[in-house]
C-alpha distance (Angstrom), angle and dihedral (degrees) to the residues before:
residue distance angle dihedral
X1 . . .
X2 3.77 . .
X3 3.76 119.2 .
X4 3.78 114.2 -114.8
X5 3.95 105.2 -122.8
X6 4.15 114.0 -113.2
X7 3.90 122.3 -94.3
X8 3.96 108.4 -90.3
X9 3.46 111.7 -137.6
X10 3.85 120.2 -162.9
X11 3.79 134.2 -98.5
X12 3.71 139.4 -107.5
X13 3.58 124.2 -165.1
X14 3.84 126.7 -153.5
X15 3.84 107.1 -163.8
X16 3.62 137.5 -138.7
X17 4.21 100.6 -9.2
X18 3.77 112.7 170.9
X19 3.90 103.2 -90.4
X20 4.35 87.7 -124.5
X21 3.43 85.9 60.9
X22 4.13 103.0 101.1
X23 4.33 122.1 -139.9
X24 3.68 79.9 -117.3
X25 3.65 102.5 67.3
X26 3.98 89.3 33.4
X27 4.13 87.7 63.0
X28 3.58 93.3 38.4
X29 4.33 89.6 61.2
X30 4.29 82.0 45.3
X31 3.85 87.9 60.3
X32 3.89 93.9 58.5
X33 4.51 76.5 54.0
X34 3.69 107.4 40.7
X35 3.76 126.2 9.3
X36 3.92 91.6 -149.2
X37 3.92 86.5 64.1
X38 3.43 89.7 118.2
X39 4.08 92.2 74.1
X40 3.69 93.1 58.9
X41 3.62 109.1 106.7
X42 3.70 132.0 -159.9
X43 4.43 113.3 -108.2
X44 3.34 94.5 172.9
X45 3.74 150.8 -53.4
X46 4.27 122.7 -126.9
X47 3.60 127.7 176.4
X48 4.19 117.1 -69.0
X49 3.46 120.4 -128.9
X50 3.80 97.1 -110.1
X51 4.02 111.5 67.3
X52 3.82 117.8 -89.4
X53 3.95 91.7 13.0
X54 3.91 130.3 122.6
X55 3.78 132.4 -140.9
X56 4.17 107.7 -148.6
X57 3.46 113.9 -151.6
X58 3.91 112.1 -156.6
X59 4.18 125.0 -171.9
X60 4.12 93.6 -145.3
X61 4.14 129.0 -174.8
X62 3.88 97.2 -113.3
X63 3.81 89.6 -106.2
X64 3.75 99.4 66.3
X65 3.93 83.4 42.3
X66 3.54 89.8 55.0
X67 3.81 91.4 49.2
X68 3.69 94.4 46.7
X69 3.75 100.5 52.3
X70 3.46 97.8 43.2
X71 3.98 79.5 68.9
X72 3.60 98.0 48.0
X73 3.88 99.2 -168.1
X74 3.58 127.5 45.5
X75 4.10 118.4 -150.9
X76 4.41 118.8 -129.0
X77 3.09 122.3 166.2
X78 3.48 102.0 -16.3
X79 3.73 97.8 -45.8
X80 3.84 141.3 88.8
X81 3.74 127.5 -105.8
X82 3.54 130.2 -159.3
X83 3.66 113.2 -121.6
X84 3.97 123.5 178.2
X85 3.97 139.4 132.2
X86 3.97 120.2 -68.3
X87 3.26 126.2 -150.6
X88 4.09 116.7 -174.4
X89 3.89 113.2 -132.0
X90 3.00 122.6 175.1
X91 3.92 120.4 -142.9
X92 3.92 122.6 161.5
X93 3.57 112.3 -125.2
X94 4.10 90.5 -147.0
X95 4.46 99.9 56.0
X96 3.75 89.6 10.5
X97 3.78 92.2 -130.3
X98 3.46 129.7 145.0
X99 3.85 126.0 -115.0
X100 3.66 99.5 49.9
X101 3.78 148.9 35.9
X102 3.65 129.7 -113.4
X103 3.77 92.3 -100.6
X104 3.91 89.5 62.9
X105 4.11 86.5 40.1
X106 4.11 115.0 139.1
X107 3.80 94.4 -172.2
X108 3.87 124.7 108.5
X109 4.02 89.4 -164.2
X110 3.78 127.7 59.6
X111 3.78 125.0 -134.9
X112 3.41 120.2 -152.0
X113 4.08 123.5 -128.0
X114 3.16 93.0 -139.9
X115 3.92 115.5 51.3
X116 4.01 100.2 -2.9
X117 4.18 90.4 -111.1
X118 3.48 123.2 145.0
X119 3.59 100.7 -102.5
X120 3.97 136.5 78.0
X121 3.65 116.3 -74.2
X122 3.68 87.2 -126.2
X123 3.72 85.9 65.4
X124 3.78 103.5 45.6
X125 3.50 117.3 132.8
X126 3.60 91.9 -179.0
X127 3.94 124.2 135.3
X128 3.89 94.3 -166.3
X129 4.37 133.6 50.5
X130 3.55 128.1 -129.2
X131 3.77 124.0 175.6
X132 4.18 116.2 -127.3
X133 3.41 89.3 -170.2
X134 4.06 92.3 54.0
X135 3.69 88.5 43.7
X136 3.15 96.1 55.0
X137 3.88 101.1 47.4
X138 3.70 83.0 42.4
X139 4.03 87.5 60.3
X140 3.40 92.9 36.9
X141 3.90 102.6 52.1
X142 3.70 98.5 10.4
X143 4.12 91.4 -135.3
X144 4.00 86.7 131.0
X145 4.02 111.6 -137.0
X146 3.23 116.8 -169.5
X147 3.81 110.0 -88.4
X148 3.47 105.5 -150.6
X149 2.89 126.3 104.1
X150 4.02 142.1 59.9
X151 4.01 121.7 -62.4
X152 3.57 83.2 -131.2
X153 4.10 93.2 54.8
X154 3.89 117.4 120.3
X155 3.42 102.4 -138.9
X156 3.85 88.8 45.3
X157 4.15 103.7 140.9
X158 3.90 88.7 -133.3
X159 3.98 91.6 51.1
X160 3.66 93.9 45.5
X161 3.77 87.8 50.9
X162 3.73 90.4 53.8
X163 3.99 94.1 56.4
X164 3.84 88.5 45.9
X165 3.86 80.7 59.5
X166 3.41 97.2 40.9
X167 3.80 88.7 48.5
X168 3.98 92.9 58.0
X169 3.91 93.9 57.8
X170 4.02 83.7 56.7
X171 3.81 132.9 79.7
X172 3.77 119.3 -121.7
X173 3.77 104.1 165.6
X174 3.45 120.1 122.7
X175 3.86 101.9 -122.0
């Protein structure tokens, strides 16, 4: 008999903590927040955007989530960290498409993120944005979002699509 797989709980991120700064003391300031810190566990940590800093990755039952968004910010050492939710998308920086990274890429031809070209994003010369991915679903299913705008965009149609996706293969109830 096959083995149902575990309930997948979402994932907070708390951005750019100093890299000295151990998990330890980083769950010990999410006790003063939530007193079900103690079921957050670590994902994984990449490089923040500011040197020497940390992004934590935690998988969290929704109701510590809840609790720790609603607070935004979380205080160490004197400073304040960004906390929100995470949710892991992956887009491949060579064809910009979603669903895989450019190591697991099958195109010959990049596409750039920020006007669609043919060419590296790193090289783009381009003054204006235009979305591949909208293009493409556009040409596909001829529903016609509007197009510009970067790959890389937030509120790109195609990227909010993705976390609705991503959002279904999570649990959110409440028990």
């Amino acid at each position: 008999m096959a083995k149902q797989p575990g309930v997948r709980h979402p994932n907070l991120i708390i951005k750019n903590v100093p890299a000295s700064i151990p998990f330890e003391e980083i769950q010990s300031a999410l006790k003063v927040f939530s007193k079900n810190s103690d079921l957050l566990k670590v994902r994984f940590q990449f490089s923040g955007s500011k040197p020497d800093t940390t992004n934590w990755v935690l998988e969290s039952p929704v109701i510590v989530l809840m609790e720790l968004i609603h607070i935004k910010k979380i205080p160490l050492r004197w400073n304040m960290y960004q906390i929100s939710e995470f949710y892991h998308i992956k887009r491949c920086n060579y064809c910009q498409a979603y669903g895989h990274t450019t190591k697991n890429c099958h195109h010959n031809i990049p596409s750039c993120a920020t006007c669609a070209g043919y060419h590296s994003t790193k090289d783009c010369l381009s003054e204006y944005c235009f979305c591949v991915n909208c293009y493409s679903k556009t040409n596909l299913y001829h529903n016609n979002p509007s197009s510009f705008h970067s790959a890389r965009d937030k509120r790109c149609p195609c990227y909010l699509a993705e976390i609705e996706l991503y959002k279904k293969s999570r649990d959110y109830s409440h028990n």
